[in-house]
C-alpha positions as CSV (number, residue, x, y, z in Angstrom):
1,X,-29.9,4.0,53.7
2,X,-30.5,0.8,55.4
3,X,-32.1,2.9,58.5
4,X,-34.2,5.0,56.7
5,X,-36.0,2.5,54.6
6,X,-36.2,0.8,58.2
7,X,-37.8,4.0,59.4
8,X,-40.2,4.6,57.0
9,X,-41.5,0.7,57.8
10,X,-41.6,1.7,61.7
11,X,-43.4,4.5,60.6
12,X,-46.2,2.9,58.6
13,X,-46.5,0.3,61.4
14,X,-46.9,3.1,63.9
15,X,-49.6,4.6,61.7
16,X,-51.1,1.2,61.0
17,X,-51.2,0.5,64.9
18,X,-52.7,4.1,65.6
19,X,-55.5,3.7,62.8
20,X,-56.7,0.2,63.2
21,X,-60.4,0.1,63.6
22,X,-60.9,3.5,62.1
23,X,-63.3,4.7,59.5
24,X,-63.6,7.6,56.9
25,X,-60.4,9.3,56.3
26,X,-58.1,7.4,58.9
27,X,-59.5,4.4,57.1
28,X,-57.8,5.2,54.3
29,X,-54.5,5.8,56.2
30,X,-54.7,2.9,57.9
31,X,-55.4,1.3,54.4
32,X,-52.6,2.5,52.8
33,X,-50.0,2.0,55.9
34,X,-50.8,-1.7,55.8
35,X,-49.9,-1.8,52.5
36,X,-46.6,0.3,52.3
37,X,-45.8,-2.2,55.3
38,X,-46.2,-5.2,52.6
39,X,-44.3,-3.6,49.8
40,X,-41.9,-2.5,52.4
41,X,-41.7,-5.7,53.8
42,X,-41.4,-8.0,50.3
43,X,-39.2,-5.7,48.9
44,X,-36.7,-6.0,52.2
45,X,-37.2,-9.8,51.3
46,X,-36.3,-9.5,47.4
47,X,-33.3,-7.0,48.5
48,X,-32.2,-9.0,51.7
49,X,-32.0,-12.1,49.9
50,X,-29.3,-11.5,46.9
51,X,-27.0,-11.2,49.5
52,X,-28.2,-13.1,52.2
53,X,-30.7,-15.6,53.7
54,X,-33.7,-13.5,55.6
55,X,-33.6,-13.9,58.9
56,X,-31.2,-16.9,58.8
57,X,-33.9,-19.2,57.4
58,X,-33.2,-21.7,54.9
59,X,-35.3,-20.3,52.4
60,X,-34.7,-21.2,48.3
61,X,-33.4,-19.0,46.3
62,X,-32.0,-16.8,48.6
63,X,-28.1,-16.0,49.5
64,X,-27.8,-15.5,45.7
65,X,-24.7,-14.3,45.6
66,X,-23.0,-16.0,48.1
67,X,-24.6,-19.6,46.9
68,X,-24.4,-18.6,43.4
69,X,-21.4,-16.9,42.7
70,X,-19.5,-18.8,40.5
71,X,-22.6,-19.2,38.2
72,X,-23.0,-15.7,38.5
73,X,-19.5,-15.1,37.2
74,X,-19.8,-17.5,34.3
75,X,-22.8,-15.6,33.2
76,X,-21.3,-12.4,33.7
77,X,-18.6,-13.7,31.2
78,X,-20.5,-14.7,28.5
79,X,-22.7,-11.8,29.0
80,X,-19.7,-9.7,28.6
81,X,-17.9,-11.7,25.9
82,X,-21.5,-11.4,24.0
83,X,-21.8,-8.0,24.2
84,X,-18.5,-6.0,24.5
85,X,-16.2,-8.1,23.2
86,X,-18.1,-9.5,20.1
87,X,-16.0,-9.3,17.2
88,X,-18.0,-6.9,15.6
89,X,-18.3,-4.7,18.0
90,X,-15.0,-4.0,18.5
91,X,-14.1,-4.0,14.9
92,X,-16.9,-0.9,14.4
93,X,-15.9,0.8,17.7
94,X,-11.8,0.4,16.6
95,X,-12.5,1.9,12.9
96,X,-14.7,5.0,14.5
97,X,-12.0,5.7,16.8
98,X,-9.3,6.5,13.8
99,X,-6.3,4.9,15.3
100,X,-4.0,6.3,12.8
101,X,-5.0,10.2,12.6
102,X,-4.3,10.4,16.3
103,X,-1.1,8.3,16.4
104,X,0.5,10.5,13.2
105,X,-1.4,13.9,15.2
106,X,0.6,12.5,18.3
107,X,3.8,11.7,16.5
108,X,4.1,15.2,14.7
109,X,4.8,16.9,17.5
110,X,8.5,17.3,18.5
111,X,8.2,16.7,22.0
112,X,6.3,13.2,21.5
113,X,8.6,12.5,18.9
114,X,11.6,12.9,20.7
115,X,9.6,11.1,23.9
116,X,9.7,7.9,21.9
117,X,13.0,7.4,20.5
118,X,14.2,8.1,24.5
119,X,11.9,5.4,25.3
120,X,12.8,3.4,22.2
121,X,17.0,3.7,23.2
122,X,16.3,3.4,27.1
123,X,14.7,-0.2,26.2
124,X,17.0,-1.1,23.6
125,X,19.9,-0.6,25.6
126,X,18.3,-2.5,28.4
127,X,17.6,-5.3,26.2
128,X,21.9,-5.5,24.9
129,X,23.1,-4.5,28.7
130,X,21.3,-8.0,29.7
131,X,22.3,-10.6,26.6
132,X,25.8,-11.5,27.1
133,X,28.0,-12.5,24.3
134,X,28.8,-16.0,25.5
135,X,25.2,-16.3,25.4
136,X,24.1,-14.9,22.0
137,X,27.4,-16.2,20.3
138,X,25.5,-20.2,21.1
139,X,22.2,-18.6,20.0
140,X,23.4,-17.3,16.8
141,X,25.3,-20.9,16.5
142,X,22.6,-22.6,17.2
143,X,20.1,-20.7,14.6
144,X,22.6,-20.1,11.8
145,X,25.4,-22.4,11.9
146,X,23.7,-25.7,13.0
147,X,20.9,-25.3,10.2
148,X,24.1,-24.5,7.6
149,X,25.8,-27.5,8.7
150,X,22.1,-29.8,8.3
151,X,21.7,-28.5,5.1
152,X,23.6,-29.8,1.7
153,X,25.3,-26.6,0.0
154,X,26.3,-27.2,-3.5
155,X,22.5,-27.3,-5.0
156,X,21.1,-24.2,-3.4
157,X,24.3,-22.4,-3.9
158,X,24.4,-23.8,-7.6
159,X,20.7,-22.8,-8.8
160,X,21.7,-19.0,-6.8
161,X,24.8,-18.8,-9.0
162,X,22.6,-20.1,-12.1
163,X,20.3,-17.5,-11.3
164,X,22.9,-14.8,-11.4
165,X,24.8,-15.7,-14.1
166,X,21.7,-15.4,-16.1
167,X,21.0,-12.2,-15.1
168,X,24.4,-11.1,-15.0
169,X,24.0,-9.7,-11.9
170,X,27.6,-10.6,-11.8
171,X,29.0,-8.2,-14.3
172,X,28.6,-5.3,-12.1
173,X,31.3,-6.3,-10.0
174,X,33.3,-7.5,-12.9
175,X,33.4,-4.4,-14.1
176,X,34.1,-2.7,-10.5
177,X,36.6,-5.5,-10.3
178,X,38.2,-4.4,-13.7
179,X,38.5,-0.8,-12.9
180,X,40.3,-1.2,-9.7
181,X,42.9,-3.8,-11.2
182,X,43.3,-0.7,-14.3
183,X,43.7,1.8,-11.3
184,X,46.4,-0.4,-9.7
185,X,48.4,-1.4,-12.3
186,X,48.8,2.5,-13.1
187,X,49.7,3.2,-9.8
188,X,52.3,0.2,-9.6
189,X,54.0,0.4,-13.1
190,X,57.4,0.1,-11.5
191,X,55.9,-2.8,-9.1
192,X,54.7,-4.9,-12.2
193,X,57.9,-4.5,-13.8
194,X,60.6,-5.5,-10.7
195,X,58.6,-8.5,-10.8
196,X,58.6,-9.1,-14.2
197,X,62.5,-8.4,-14.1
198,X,63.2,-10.5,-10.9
199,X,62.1,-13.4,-12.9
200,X,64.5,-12.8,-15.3
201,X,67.0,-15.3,-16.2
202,X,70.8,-14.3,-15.2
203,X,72.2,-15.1,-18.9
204,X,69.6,-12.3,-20.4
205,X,71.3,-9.2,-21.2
206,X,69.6,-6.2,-18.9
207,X,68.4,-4.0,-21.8
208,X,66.1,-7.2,-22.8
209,X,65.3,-7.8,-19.3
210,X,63.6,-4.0,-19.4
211,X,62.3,-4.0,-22.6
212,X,60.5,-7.4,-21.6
213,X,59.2,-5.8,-18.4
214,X,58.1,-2.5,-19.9
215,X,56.2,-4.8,-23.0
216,X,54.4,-6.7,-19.9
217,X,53.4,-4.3,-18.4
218,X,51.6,-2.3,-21.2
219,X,50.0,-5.6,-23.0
220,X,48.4,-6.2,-19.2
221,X,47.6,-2.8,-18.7
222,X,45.8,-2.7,-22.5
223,X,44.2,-6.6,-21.7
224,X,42.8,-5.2,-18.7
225,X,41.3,-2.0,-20.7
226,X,40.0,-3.6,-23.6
227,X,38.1,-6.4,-21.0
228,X,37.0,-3.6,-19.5
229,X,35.4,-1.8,-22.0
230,X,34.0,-4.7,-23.9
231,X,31.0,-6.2,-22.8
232,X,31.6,-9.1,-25.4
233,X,35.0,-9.9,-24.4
234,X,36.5,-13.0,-24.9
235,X,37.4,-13.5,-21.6
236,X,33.9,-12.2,-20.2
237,X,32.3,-14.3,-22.2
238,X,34.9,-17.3,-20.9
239,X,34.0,-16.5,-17.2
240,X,30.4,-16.3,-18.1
241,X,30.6,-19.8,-19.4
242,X,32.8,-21.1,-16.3
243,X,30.5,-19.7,-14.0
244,X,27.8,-21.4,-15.8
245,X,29.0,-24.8,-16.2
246,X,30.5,-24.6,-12.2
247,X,26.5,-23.7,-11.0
248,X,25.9,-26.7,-13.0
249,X,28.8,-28.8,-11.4
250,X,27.3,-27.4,-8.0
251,X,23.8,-28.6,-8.7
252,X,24.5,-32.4,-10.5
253,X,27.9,-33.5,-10.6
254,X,28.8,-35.4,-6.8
255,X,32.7,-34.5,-7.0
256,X,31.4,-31.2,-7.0
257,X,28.8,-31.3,-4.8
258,X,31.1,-32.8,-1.6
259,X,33.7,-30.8,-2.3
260,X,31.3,-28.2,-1.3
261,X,30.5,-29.7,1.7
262,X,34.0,-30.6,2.5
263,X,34.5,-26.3,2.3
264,X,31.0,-25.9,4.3
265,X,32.3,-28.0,7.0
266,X,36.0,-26.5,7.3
267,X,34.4,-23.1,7.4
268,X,31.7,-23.9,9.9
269,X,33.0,-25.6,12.5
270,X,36.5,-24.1,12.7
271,X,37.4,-22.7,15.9
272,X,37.9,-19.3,15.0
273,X,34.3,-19.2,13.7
274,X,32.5,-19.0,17.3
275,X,35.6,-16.3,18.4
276,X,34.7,-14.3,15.4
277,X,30.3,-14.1,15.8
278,X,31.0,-13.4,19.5
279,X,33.8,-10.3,18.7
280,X,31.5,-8.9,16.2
281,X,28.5,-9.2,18.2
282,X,30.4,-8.0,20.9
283,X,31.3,-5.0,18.8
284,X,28.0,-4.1,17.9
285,X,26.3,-4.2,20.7
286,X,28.7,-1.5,22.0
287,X,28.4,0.5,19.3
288,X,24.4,0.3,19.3
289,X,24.5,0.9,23.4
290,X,27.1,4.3,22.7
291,X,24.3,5.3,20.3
292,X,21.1,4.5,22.0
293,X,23.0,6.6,25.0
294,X,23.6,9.8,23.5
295,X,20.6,12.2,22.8
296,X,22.4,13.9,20.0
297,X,23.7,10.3,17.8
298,X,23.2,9.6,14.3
299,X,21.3,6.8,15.0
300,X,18.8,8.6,17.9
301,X,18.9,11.6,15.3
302,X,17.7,9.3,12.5
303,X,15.2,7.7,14.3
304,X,13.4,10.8,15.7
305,X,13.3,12.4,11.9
306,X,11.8,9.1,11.0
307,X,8.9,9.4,13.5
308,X,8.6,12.9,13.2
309,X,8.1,12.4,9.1
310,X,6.0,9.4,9.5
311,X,3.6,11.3,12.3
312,X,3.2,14.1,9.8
313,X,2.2,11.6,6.9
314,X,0.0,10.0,8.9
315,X,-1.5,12.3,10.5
316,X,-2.6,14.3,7.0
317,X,-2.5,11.2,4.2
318,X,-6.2,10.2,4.2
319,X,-4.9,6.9,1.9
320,X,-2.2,5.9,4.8
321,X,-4.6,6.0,7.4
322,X,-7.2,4.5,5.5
323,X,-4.5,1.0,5.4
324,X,-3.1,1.6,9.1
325,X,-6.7,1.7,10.2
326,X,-7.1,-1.5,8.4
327,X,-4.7,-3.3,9.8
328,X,-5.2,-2.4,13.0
329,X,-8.6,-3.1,13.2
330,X,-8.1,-6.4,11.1
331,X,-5.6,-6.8,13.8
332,X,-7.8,-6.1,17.0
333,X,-10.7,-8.4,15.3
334,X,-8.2,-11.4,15.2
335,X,-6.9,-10.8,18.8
336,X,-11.2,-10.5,19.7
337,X,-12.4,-13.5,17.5
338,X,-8.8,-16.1,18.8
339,X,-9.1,-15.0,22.3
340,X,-12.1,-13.6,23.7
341,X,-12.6,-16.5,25.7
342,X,-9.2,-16.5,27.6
343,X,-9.8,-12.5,27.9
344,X,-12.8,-12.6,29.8
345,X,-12.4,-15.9,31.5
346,X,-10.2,-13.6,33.5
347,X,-13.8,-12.7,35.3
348,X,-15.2,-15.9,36.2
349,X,-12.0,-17.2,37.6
350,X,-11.6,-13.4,39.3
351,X,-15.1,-14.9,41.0
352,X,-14.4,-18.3,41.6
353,X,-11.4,-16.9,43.7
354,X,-13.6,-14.6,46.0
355,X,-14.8,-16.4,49.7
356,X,-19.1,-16.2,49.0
357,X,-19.4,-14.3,52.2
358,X,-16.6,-11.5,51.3
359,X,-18.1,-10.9,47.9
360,X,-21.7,-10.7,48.8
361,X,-20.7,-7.9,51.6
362,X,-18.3,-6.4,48.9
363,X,-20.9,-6.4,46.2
364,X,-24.1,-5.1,49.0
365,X,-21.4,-2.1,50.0
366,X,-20.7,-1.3,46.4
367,X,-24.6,-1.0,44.8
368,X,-26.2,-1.4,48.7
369,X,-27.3,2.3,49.2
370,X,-28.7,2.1,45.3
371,X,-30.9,-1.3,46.2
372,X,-32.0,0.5,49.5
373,X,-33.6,3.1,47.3
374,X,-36.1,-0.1,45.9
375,X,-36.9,-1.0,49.6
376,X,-38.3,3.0,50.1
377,X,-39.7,3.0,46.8
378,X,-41.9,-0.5,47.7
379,X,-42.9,1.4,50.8
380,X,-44.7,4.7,49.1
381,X,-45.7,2.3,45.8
382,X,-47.4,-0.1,48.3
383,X,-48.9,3.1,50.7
384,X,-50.4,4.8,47.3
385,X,-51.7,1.4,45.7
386,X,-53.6,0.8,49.1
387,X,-54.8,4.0,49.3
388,X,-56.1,3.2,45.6
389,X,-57.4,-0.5,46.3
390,X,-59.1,1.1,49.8
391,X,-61.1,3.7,47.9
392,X,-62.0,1.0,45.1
393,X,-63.0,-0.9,47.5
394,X,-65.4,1.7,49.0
395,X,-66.9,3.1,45.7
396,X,-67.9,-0.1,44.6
397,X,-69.6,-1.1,48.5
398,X,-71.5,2.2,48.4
399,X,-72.6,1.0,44.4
């Protein structure tokens, strides 16, 4: 491109040269080949000297791009952080793109389904394969057991079992506890009673002994019914009001309270403690890795009905995607507005990196051929506004 805008300036200089001195029509020519040479030649100048200095001469404000580069970058940056990145611009481009119907239109489909939770267990089982125990048994003592041992028990753990005792959240599992103890003692009548009887003084005669046993058992067997199917029981009502006044104990009185933390610290920082949070995480991870590797687990199973369902919803509740679509583009906006300027700082200090003389020749190859296109256009502009000026000029000498 560069030699044919090169040409057609030899060829108005030719033209010039073979028309100088000539009247009537060659006039003209010449006219207008004198001028395409000055629009061919300043726009050579305006094109030559983004990237360079004009025939090496130190003229001002040229070399723009090599000189100026940096500046060129910043602007470039802002330019781009002002326009593209502007928090509301992205926030009206995000919501027209409806995020959410394509992801739940994606996720319906079996295939994509089933491509995610492979994905999903090939990174999960990366991420266990590389923690070893050693190393999440001190993290997990270091984020659960270190903050327990900071911490005072008794108070917390007292206003918790206040809380529950007056809810009676607790009954439920007084009640489980109750049926269990009925469904043993039937099970173990004899059990009850050899202990009742091995107890036994030797001077009582034996016929007592079993008579004693056998009224034992049934008076625990019928305590342990009635207590169970009375919500007002004496004894529920007792343990109600244990409970109570222990939460209490827990929260005010200091025995109490250190007692609590003698148990805290016995439990904590026993030995066996460590042993046991590394063998159970040891545990689970395995079983998690056995999972995550077989296509056809529960877990992998579970997870792919669970995408598949929540594709389909998606993908056809207009109220879901409405929120999804919120959040992502509340989302998006906040990512935007909190880091725009480290995102497209990446360009000016992209710039600042580049040698002058390597981005100016990178930059004149890239858009080059399109900026030759302004020297030819200078040329025939300037050779038609010559001709124009020329015949002016003429009309208004013959007025």
């Amino acid at each position: 491109m560069k030699s044919v805008a090169l040409a057609l300036l030899g060829l108005a200089a030719v033209v010039y040269a073979l028309t100088l001195g000539q009247d009537g029509a060659l006039g003209y020519v010449n006219a207008g080949a004198e001028a395409a040479m000055v629009g061919a030649l300043a726009d050579w100048f305006a094109v030559t000297a983004l990237f360079r200095r004009p025939l090496g001469l130190p003229i001002p404000h040229t070399a723009l791009i090599p000189t100026r580069k940096d500046a060129l970058g910043r602007s470039l940056q802002e330019f781009v952080g002002t326009n593209f990145l502007a928090e509301t611009v992205v926030r009206e481009r995000v919501a027209r793109a409806r995020i959410a119907q394509r992801v739940g239109a994606w996720l319906a489909d079996d295939a994509h389904s089933e491509r995610v939770t492979a994905e999903l267990a090939t990174a999960t089982r990366g991420a266990l394969r590389v923690l070893r125990d050693d190393e999440v048994a001190t993290l997990l003592e270091d984020v659960v057991l270190r903050p327990v041992l900071s911490r005072p028990w008794g108070p917390p753990a007292g206003r918790l079992l206040e809380r529950v005792v007056a809810d009676g959240a607790h009954h439920r599992l007084v009640d489980l506890t109750l049926v269990e103890l009925e469904a043993w003692l039937r099970e173990h009548e004899h059990l009850v009673e050899s202990l009742v009887l091995d107890r036994a003084p030797l001077w009582t005669p034996q016929w007592l002994d079993d008579r004693l046993a056998r009224r034992v058992y049934v008076e625990a067997l019928k305590w342990v019914v009635d207590v169970r199917d009375d919500p007002k029981h004496r004894a529920r009502l007792a343990l109600d009001d244990a409970l109570g006044r222990f939460a209490k104990d827990m929260q005010t009185d200091p025995a109490t309270i250190e007692r609590a933390e003698a148990l805290k610290e016995r439990l904590v920082t026993h030995p066996g403690v460590r042993d046991g949070i590394e063998q159970l995480w040891a545990s689970v991870r395995a079983v998690l890795v056995e999972a995550t590797e077989d296509p056809d687990s529960d877990l992998r199973q579970r997870a792919r009905a669970g995408l598949l369902a929540f594709g389909r919803r998606l993908a056809t509740d207009a109220g879901l995607q409405g929120k999804v679509d919120t959040y992502v583009v509340d989302a998006v906006g906040h990512v935007v507005a909190t880091y725009r300027e480290e995102l497209t700082s990446l360009i000016s200090e992209t710039v600042e990196r580049w040698d002058g003389e390597e981005a100016s020749r990178r930059i004149e190859l890239h858009v080059g051929r399109d900026l030759q296109f302004i020297r030819i256009n200078g040329t025939v502009v300037g050779a038609l506004a010559g001709l124009a000026i020329h015949a002016m000029s003429m009309l208004s000498g013959r007025v």
